[in-house]
Structure formats: C-alpha cells, structure tokens
C-alpha positions in Angstrom: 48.9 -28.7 -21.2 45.2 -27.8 -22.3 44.7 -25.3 -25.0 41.2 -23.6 -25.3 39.7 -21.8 -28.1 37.1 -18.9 -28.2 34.9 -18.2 -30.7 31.9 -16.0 -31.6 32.3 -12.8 -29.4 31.0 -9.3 -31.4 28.7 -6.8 -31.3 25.0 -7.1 -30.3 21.9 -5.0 -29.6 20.3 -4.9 -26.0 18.0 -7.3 -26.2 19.7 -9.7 -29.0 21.4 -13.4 -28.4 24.9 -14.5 -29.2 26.6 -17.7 -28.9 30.0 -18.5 -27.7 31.8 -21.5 -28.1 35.2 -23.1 -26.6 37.0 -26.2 -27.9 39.4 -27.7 -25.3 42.7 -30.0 -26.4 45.3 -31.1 -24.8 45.2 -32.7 -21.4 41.9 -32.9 -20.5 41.4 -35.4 -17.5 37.9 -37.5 -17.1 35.6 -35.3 -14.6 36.6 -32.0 -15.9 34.6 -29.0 -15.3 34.1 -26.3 -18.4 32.8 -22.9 -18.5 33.0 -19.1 -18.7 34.2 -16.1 -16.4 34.1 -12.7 -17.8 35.8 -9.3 -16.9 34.5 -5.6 -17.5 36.1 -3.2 -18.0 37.6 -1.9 -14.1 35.7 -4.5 -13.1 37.1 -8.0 -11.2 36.8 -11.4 -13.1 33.8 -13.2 -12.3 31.6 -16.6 -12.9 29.1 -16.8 -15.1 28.3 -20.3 -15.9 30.0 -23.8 -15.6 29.5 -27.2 -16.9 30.9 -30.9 -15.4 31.3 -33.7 -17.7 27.9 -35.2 -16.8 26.2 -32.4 -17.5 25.5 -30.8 -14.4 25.0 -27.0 -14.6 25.8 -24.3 -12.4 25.0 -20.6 -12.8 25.5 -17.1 -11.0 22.4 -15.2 -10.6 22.9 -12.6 -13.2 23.3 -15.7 -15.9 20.1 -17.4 -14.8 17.2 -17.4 -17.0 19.1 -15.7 -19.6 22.0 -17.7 -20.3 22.1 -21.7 -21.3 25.7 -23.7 -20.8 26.0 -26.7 -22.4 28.7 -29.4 -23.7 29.7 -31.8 -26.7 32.1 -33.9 -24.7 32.7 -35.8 -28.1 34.2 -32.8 -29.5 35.1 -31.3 -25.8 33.3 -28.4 -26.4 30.9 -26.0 -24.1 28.9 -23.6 -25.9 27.1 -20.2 -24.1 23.6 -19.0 -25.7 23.0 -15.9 -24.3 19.5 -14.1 -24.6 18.5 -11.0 -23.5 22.0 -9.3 -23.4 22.0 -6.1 -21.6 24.6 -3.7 -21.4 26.2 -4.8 -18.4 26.6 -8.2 -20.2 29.5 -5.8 -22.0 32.9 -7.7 -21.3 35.9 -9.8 -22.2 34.3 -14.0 -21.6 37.2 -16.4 -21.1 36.5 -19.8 -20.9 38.0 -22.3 -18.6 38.3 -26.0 -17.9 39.7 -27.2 -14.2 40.9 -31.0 -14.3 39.9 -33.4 -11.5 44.1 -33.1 -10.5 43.0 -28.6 -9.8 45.0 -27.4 -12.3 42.5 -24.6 -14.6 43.0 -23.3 -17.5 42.0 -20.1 -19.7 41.6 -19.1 -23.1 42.6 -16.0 -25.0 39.1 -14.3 -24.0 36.4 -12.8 -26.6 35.1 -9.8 -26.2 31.2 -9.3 -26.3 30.0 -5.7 -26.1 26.1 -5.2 -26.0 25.0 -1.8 -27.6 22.2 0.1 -25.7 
C-alpha cells in the first residue's frame, strides 16, 4: 500500500504562483514515477506533470513554461510550483506515484481555484 499526502491547494489571483506538495509512504518500489493529474469541474482527469526517480521530467503542453515538477527522494516527495495561474488552471490536483510492478496510486486531491 502507498499513502500520498496533498498539501497547499487555495485560492490565488490570475497571474499569482502556488505550490503543491505530495509526501508518498508506504510501498514505494525503486524507479517510481511521481506526479500530478488534475480534474475540472465537467471536465475529464488529465496529466499535468510527472517526475521519475532520477529526475527526469515530463510535462503536457499547457504545464510547460509555467509549471516546475521536482522531487526530494530523501523524503519521497514531489513538489509543483506553478506560475502564471490562469483560470483554466481552476481544478481538483491529485497526485500520483506508479511503481516499476504498474500499480498507481492517488491522493485525496487539493483543490486550486485561480480567481480572474
């Protein structure tokens, strides 16, 4: 079992930054990849950013530029800046973690809303 925990969702202006962070436990297997999805409201969950143990970073366009993804793997932890929020940013973020073996794993979600 792997239990993830989200912090530091809120309220922000168009245009501010936030930070989100997610501290994995549990079974967390060498190789793992980290990261965040989010879901709007009506909307279908989708990628935003992930991580692998070594560092290597992927991002989905609407992330790129904007958002930085990076990890403490001492403290298996992945932390999202995010600059430039726009409204459309507006969503619930959940973190994930896939082990090398597939299975994935979600957190509770936090819920970032971006004011106009």
């Amino acid at each position: 079992q792997v239990q993830l925990v989200e912090s530091g969702g809120g309220l922000v202006q168009t245009g501010g930054s936030m930070r989100l962070s997610c501290a994995a436990s549990g079974r967390i297997l060498s190789g793992n990849f980290m990261g965040w999805y989010r879901q709007a409201p009506g909307k279908q969950r989708e990628l935003v950013a992930g991580i692998s143990r070594g560092g290597s970073t992927t991002y989905v366009d609407h992330a790129k530029g904007r958002f930085t993804l990076t990890r403490d793997n001492t403290r298996n932890t992945v932390y999202l800046q995010m600059n430039s929020l726009k409204p459309e940013d507006t969503a619930v973020y959940y973190c994930y973690l896939r082990n090398l073996d597939a299975t994935f794993s979600w957190g509770q979600g936090t819920q970032v809303t971006v004011s106009s």
